[in-house]
C-alpha positions as CSV (number, residue, x, y, z in Angstrom):
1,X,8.4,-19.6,36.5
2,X,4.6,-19.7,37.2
3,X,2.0,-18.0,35.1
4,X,-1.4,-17.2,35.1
5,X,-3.6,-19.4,32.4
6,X,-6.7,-18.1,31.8
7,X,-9.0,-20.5,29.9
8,X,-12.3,-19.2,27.4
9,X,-14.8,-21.9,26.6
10,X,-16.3,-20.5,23.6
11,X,-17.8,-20.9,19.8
12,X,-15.9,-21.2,16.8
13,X,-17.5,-18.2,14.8
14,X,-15.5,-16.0,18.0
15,X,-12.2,-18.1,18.4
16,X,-9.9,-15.6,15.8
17,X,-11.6,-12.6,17.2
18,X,-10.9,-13.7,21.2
19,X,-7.4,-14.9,20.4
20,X,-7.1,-11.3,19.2
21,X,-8.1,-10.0,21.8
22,X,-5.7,-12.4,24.4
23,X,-2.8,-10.5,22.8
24,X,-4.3,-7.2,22.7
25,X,-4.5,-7.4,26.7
26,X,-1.0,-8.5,27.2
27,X,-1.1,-12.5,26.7
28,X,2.5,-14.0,26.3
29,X,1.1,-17.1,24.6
30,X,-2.1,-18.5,23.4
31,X,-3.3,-22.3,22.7
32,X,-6.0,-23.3,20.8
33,X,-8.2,-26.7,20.9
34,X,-10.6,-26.5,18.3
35,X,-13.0,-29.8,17.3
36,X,-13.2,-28.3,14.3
37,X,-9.7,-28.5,13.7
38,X,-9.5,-31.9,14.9
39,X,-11.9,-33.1,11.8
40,X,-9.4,-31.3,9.3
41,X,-6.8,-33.2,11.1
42,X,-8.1,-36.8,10.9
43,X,-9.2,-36.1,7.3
44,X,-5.5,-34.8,5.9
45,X,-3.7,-37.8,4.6
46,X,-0.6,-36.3,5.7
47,X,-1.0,-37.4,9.4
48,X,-0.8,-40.0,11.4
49,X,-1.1,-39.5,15.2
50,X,-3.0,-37.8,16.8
51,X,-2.9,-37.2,20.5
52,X,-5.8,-39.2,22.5
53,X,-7.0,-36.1,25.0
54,X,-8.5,-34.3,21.6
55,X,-10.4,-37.1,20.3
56,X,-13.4,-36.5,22.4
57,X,-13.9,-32.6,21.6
58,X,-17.2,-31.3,20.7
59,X,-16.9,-30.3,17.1
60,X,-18.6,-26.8,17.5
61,X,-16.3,-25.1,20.6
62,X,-13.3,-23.2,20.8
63,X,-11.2,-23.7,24.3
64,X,-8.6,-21.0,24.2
65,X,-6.2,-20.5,26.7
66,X,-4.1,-17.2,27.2
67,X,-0.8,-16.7,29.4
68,X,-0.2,-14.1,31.8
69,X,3.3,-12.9,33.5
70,X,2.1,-13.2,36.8
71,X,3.8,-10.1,37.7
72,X,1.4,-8.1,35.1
73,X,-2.0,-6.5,36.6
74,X,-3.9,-9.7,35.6
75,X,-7.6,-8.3,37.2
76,X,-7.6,-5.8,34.4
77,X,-6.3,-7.6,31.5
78,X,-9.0,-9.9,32.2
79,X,-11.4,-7.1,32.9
80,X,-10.5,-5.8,29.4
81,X,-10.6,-9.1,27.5
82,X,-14.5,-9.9,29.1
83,X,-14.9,-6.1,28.0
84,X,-13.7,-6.8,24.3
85,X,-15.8,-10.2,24.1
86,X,-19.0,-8.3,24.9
87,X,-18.3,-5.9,22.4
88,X,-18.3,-9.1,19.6
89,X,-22.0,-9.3,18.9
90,X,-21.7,-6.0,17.8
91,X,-19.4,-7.0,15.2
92,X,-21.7,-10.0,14.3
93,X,-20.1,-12.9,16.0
94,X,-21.5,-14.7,18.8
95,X,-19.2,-15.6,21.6
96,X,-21.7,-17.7,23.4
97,X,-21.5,-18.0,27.3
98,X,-17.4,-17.8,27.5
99,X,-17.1,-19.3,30.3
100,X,-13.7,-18.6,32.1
101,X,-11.4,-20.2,34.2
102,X,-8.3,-19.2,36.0
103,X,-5.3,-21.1,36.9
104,X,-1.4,-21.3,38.0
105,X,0.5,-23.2,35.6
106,X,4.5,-23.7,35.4
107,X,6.1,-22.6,32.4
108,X,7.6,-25.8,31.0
109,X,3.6,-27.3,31.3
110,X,2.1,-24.6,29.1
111,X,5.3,-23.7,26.7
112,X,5.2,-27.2,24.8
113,X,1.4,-28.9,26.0
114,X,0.4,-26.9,22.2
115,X,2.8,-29.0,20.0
116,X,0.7,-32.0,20.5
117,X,-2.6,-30.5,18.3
118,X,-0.2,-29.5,15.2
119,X,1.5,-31.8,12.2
120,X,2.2,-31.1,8.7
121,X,-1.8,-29.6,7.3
122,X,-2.2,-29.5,3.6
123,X,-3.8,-25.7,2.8
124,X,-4.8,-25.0,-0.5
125,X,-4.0,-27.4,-3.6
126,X,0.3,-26.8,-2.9
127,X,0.7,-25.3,0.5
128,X,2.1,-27.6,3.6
129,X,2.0,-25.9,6.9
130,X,5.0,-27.8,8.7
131,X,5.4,-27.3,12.9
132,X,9.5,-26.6,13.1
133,X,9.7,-30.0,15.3
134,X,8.3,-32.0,12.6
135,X,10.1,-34.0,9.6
136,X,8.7,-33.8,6.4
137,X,9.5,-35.2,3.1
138,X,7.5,-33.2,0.4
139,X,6.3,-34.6,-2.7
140,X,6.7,-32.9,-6.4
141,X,4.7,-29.6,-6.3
142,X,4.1,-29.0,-2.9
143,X,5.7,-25.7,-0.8
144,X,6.3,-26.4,2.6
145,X,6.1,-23.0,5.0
146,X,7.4,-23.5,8.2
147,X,5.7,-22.6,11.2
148,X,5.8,-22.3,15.1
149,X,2.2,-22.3,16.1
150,X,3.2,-21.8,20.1
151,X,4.2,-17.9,19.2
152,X,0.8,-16.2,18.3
153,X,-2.0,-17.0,16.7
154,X,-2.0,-18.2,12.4
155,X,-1.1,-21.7,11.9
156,X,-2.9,-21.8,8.4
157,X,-5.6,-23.8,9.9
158,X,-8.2,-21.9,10.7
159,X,-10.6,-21.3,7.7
160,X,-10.4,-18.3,6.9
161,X,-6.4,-18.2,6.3
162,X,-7.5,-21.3,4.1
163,X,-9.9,-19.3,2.1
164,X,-7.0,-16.8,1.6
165,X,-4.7,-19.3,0.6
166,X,-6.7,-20.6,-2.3
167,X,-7.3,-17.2,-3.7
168,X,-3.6,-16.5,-3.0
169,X,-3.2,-20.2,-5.5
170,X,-5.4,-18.5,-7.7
171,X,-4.2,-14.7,-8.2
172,X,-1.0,-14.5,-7.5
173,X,1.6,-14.2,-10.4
174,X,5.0,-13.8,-10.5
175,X,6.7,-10.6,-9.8
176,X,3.1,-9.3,-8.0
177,X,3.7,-6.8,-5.3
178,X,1.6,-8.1,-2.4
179,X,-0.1,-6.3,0.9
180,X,-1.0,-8.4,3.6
181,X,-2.6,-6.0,6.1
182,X,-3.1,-7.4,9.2
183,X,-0.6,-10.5,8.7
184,X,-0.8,-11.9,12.3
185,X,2.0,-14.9,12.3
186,X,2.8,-13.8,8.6
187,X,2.0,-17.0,7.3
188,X,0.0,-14.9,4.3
189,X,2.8,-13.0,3.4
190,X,5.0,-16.2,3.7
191,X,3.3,-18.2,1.7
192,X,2.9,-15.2,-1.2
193,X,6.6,-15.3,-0.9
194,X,6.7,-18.6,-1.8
195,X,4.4,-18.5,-4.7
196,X,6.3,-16.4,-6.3
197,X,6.1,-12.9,-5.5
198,X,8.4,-9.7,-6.1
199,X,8.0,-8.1,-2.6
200,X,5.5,-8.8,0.2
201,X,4.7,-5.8,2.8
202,X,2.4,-7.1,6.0
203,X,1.1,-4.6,8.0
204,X,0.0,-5.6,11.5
205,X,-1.0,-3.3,15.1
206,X,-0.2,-5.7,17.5
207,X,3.5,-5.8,18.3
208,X,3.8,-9.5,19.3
209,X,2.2,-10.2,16.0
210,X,4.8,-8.4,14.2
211,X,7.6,-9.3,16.7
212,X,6.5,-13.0,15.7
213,X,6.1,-12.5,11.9
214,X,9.5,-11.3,11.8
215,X,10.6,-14.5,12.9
216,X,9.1,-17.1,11.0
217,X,10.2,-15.3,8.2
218,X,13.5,-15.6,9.2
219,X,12.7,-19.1,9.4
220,X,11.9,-19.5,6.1
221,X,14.5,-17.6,4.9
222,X,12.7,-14.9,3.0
223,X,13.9,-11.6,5.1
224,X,15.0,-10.1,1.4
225,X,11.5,-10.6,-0.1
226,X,8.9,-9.3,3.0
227,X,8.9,-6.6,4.6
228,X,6.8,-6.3,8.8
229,X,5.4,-3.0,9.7
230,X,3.6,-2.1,12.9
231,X,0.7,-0.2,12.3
232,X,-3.1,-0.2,11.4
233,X,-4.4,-1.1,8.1
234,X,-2.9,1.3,5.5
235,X,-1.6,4.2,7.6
236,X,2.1,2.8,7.0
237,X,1.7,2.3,3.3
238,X,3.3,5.0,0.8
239,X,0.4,5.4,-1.9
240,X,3.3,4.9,-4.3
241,X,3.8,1.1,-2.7
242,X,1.0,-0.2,-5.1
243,X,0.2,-3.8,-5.1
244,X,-1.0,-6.2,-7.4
245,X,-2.7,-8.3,-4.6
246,X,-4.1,-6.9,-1.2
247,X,-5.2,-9.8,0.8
248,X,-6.5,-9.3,4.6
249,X,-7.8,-11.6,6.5
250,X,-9.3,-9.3,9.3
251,X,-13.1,-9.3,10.4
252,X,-16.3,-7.9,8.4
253,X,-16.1,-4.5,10.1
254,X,-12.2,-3.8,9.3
255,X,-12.7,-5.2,6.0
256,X,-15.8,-2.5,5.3
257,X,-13.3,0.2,6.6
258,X,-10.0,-0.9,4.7
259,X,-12.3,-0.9,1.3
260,X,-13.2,3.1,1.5
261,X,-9.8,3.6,1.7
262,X,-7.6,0.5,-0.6
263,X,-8.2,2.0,-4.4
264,X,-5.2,4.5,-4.2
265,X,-3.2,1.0,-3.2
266,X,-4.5,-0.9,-5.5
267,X,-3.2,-1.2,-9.3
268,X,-5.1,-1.3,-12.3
269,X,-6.2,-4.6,-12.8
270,X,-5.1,-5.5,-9.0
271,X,-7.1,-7.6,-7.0
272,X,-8.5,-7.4,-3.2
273,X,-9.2,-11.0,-1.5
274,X,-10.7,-10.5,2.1
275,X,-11.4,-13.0,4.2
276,X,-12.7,-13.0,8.2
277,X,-16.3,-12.2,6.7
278,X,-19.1,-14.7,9.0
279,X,-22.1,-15.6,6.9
280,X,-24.2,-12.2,8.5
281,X,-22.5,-9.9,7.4
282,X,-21.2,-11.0,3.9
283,X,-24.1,-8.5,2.4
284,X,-22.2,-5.7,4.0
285,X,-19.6,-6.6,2.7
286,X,-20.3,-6.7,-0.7
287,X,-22.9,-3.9,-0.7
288,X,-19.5,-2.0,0.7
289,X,-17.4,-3.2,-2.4
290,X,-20.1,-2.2,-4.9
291,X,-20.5,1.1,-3.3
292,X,-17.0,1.8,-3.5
293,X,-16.6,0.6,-7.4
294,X,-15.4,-2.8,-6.6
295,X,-16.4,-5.7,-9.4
296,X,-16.7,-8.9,-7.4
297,X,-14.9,-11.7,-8.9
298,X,-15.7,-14.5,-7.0
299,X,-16.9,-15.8,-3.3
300,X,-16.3,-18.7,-1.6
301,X,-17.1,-20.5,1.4
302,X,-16.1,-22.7,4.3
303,X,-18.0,-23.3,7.2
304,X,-19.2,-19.9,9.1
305,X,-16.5,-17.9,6.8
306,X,-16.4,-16.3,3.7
307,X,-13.5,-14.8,1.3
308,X,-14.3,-12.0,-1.2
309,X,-12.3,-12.0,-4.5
310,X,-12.7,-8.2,-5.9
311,X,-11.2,-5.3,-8.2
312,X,-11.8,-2.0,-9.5
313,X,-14.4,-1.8,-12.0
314,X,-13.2,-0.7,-15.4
């Protein structure tokens, strides 16, 4: 079968927000090269190959690379993902010059080309992210989630699903109840599972996302502890499913909308960790969080992100 790959040259500040967008237009798969990645990679211990065409990337750019059914009306899905991109400054994220290229590709070159940019990626102080093709022998301690990074977008290396891992480490204790709204992959809501969580809800709008969560839970056997729903931010929540923890890791904008509305979901004592926040518009953030009675616990940073550790103020 031949699809349609469609190729975004663009900066790593915009890479989770275009991926996005890839899926929202109808994408059937997505691949990410990231130099940024890369440097994790050849720092983590844990590995050692790495494939020889990724040595050379320039650390600050994101190449994604979307696939399209060539049967689908490709002229506007591409018409609506340039239309989404320009919309991203907006949001505070610079896209840069995206430039785009279009190709034919057969399905067998595209469907495994991926597995060459993953192995086994430490995340936090306890958390191995393990590609299902790969062996791995864990030491004491560590949890190893497993992970096919070919389906949609999540892998647990991108920074700001690190950030939310630590805090995760951090906050979560056993028995918690746990929200992950907007849970992508479900790697989040995975990994609460595995730290020791009563019950884990992820909400996510996209269907692939939630068609995908589904089954890398499955894969780590935890279909009796999380529960996927489709839908946007909170409007599939009962207000008597309160959680301990509420952790998304969505951008600045859906993070300011989600805390007007989180306190009814939120038990006493509970804690909010967002993540997805760029440097310029951490201020709105927080100036959100305060106005709505939320005591900031902590911040941290990685590169261009930020995560936000919050609760309700007494």
């Amino acid at each position: 079968m031949t699809w349609l790959e469609v190729q975004i040259t663009t900066t790593l500040e915009a890479e989770e927000a275009i991926v996005n967008l890839f899926y929202e237009v109808g994408a059937k798969g997505v691949v990410i090269e990231s130099g940024e990645n890369l440097m994790m990679i050849q720092e983590d211990p844990t590995i050692n190959y790495i494939d020889e065409s990724i040595l050379n990337m320039d650390p600050d750019v994101s190449v994604i690379r979307g696939y399209f059914n060539e049967k689908l009306d490709c002229d506007e899905c591409i018409h609506q993902l340039l239309t989404g991109i320009k919309k991203l400054p907006a949001c505070g994220l610079n896209p840069g010059e995206c430039e785009l290229s279009i190709t034919e590709v057969e399905e067998d070159d595209w469907a495994n080309s991926w597995k060459k940019y993953y192995k086994p990626t430490r995340v936090g102080k306890s958390i191995i992210i393990k590609p299902t093709w790969e062996d791995y022998t864990p030491e004491v301690d560590e949890i190893v989630v497993n992970m096919d990074p070919g389906m949609a977008f999540g892998t647990g290396t991108h920074e700001t699903t690190q950030l939310c891992v630590t805090k995760l480490e951090e906050y979560i204790r056993p028995d918690d109840m746990v929200l992950d709204i907007g849970c992508g992959t479900g790697i989040l809501s995975i990994i609460a599972g595995e730290l020791g969580c009563r019950h884990v809800i992820g909400v996510d709008f996209d269907p692939v996302a939630v068609k995908v969560a589904r089954e890398n839970i499955a894969l780590n056997h935890m279909e009796d502890k999380i529960e996927i729903r489709e839908g946007n931010l909170l409007d599939v929540i009962a207000e008597d499913e309160k959680a301990e923890i509420i952790v998304a890791n969505i951008l600045a904008e859906a993070i300011i909308e989600l805390a007007r509305m989180i306190k009814p979901y939120l038990k006493e004592d509970g804690v909010f960790i967002s993540s997805g926040i760029i440097n310029d518009r951490l201020e709105a953030v927080l100036k959100t969080l305060n106005d709505e009675g939320f005591e900031v616990l902590n911040i941290e940073q990685m590169g261009e992100w930020n995560s936000v550790a919050a609760r309700i103020k007494a």
